[in-house]
Each structure stands twice: as structure tokens, then as C-alpha cells.
N, C-alpha and C positions, 0 to 999 in steps of 0.2 A: 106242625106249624100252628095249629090252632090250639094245643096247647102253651103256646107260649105267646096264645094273644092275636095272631096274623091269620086273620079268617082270608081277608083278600088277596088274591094271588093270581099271577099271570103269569099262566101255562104258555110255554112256546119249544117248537118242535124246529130243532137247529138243522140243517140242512146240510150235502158236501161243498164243503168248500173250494176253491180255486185250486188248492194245492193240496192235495192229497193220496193216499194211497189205498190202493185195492182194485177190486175190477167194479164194472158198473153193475152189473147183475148182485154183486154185493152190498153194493151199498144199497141197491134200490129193494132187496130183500129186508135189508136192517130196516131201512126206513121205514116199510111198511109195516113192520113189525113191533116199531113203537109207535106209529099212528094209530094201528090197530088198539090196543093195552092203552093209550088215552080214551078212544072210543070204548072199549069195554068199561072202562072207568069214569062213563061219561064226563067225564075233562073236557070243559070249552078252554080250547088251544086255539094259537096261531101258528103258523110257518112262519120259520126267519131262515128267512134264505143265506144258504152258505154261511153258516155260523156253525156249522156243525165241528167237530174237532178234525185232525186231517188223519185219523185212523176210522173212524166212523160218527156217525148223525149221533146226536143226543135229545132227551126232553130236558128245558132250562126252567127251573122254577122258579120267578122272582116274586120276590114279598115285597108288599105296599106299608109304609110305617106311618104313625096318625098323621105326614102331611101329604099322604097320594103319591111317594115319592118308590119309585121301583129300586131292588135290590138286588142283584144275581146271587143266591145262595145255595140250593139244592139243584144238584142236578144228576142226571142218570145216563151215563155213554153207554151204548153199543161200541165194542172193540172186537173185530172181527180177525185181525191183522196181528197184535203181538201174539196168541198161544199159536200160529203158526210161525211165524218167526224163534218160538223156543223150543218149536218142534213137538207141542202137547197134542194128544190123543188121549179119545176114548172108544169103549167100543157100544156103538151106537143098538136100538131095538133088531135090527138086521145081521148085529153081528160080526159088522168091519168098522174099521178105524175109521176115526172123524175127527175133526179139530172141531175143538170147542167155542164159542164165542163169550169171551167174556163181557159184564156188567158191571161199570165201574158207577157204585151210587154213595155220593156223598151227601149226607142229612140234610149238614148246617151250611157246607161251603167252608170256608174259609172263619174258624174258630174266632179270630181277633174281631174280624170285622162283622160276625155275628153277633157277639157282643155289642157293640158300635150302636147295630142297629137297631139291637134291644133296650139299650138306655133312651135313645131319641124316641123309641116308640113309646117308653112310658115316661119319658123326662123324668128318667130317674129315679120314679115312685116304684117301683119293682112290684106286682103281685107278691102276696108272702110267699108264697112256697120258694121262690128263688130270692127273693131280701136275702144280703148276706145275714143282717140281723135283724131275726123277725119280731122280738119283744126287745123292750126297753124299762130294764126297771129303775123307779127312779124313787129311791126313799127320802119322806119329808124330813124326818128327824132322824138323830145316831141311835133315838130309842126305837125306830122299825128299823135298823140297819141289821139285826139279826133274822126278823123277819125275812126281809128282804133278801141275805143269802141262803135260805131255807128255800125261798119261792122258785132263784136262779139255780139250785141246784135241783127241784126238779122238773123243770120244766127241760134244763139239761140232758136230765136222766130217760128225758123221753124225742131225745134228738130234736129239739128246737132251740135255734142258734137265740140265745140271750146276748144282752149287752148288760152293765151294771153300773149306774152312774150316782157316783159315793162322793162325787166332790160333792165342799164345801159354799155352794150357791145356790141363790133362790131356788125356790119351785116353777118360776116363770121364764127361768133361765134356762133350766132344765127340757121345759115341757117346751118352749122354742128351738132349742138344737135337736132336741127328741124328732120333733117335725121339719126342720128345715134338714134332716138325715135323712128323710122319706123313709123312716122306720116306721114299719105296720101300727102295730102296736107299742103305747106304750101305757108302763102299768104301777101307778102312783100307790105308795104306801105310808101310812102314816101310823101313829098310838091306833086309832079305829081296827082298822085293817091286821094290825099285828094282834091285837086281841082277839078279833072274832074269827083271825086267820081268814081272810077274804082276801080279794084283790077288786082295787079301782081299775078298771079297765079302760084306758081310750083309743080309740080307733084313729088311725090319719086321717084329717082332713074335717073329723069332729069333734064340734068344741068342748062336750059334755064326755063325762066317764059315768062308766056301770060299774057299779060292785059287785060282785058274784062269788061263790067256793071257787079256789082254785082250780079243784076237780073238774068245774065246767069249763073253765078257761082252758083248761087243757085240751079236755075235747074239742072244742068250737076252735083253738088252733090246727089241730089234727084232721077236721073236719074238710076245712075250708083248706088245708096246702094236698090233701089229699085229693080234693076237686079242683084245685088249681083253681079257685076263687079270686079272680082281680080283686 
């Protein structure tokens, strides 16, 4: 989670609910047994009473997105109830059979609506490592348009998603859709640039570019989706 930005999060430890199955000494085993493992983990939790699933308690992990707003996405069941129901065994340090208690742990929750809540939490500006397209090259003239597919092919060649925008419109045009895409980067080429084989570098959100060898643009994109750098 904190890779993907969600430092905030509230732990809660679901409880049996009204309707369910097992004995008590079960569940109150299971229970104690992810109380415990948040405690090891020092995890400030709460109890939510009877939230738990109706094969056993779970820990519910919700994420808070930039407006404080909770999300139920990870979570971790104790299932104590179906590997006896399909009759699974092992044989335990002593030697006889045991049923096993399964651990049903899901990351994200629910794929779509993880997504959902990853666009609202950065309104759509995406960290580069996850921008569908992290650079945006935008040639001023048809005379850096060979430059310019020289640059997309390797920044390509080194797994970073390019876009390449060859219409025939301003540069003001350009570097507005550039940014109203919430694309990281975008990387202005012109005669200058195609000559000393450079790149104009601009960053989202800033109104000025750096020129630089390509080489370091490479790296310093590498750098930063390797550290997962907002």
C-alpha cells in the first residue's frame, strides 16, 4: 500500500458474525490468533464486531484516499471450516492427522475498484512508474521528427512506455494536451536538440524544461519508477 501512495490505513479485526459456522472454541482460537500477528506487528486496530465472514473472523484493511475517505480493499480470512468440509489433512509434528486452516489473503480487494481508487487518490496524475505513458515526445519541426523517433525507440528499448505526438499543431497545443493527459514527462525536441542529440526535458506540473544527453534521461527515468517516486 505504501507503495502505491496509501501510507493511511485503518486496521480492523472483523469479528463472528450472527450467522455462522463452526464451534466456539474455534472461532475464538482463530480470533485470537489474528489479534495476536496484528499485535506482533504492532498494528493499531480496532474490533468490528460481527463483520467477520460466516466461516471465520478476518483482519479488514481499508485505505484512506487524498479526501480521508475509507476503502475496504485487503483483506486476510481465517478459514477454518471448508479443508474440513473437503476432507484435507496433514500430518501434524506429532505425527496424526490434522486439518489444515486455511488463509484466504487478498492484496488489492476487488481489481476494478482498486483502480477507482487509485485515480481519485491522485486525480489522475499517476506516479510514473504506473502512468500508462510515462514520456511524451513532442517534435517542434518535421526536421527533429527523425530525431525524435531515434529518442522513442530507445527509451522503448529500455521498457518505458513513450507516447509520440507528430501532429501537425503548435507546440502550445501539444505541451497543453501533454499536461492536461497527466503525462510525467514530456520531452520537446527541436533543430537544437536533434543536433547536439540532447533532449528538452519537462516535468508535469513545471512550466520550464532542462536539456540534458538522453543517457541521463534515461537513468533519472529508471531511477525514480524504480523508487516509485510521486
Amino acid at each position: 500500500m505504501a507503495d502505491f501512495g496509501f501510507l493511511d490505513l485503518a486496521v480492523e479485526l472483523s469479528t463472528r458474525p450472527e450467522k455462522s459456522i463452526g464451534t466456539d472454541e474455534d472461532w475464538q482460537r482463530a480470533t485470537s490468533a489474528l489479534e495476536q500477528s496484528l499485535k506482533e506487528k504492532n498494528l493499531n486496530y480496532e474490533v468490528n464486531p460481527q463483520e467477520g465472514a460466516f466461516y471465520g473472523p478476518k483482519i479488514d484493511i481499508k485505505i484512506k484516499d487524498a479526501l480521508k475517505r475509507k476503502w475496504q480493499c485487503a483483506t486476510i480470512q481465517c478459514d477454518f471450516v471448508l479443508a474440513q468440509r473437503f476432507g484435507l489433512k496433514f500430518i501434524n509434528s506429532q505425527g496424526s492427522e490434522e486439518p489444515p486452516v486455511l488463509i484466504h489473503r487478498v492484496i488489492l480487494g476487488s481489481l476494478e475498484r482498486f483502480m477507482g481508487v487509485l485515480l481519485e487518490h491522485y486525480a489522475g496524475a499517476l506516479p510514473l512508474w504506473l502512468a500508462p505513458i510515462q514520456v511524451n515526445i513532442i517534435p517542434i519541426k518535421t526536421a527533429a521528427g527523425e530525431w525524435a523517433a531515434q529518442v522513442a525507440l530507445v527509451l522503448k528499448e529500455q521498457s518505458i512506455r513513450v507516447g509520440l505526438d507528430s501532429r501537425n499543431l503548435t507546440l502550445d497545443k501539444k505541451i497543453r494536451e501533454s499536461e492536461m493527459g497527466k503525462i510525467p514527462y514530456s520531452v520537446i525536441l527541436g533543430e537544437r536538440e536533434a543536433k547536439a542529440q540532447t533532449v528538452a526535458v519537462r516535468k508535469r506540473g513545471e512550466g520550464k524544461s532542462m536539456t540534458m544527453p538522453l543517457e541521463d534521461f534515461v537513468d533519472r527515468i529508471k531511477e525514480e519508477s524504480r523508487n516509485k517516486v510521486a
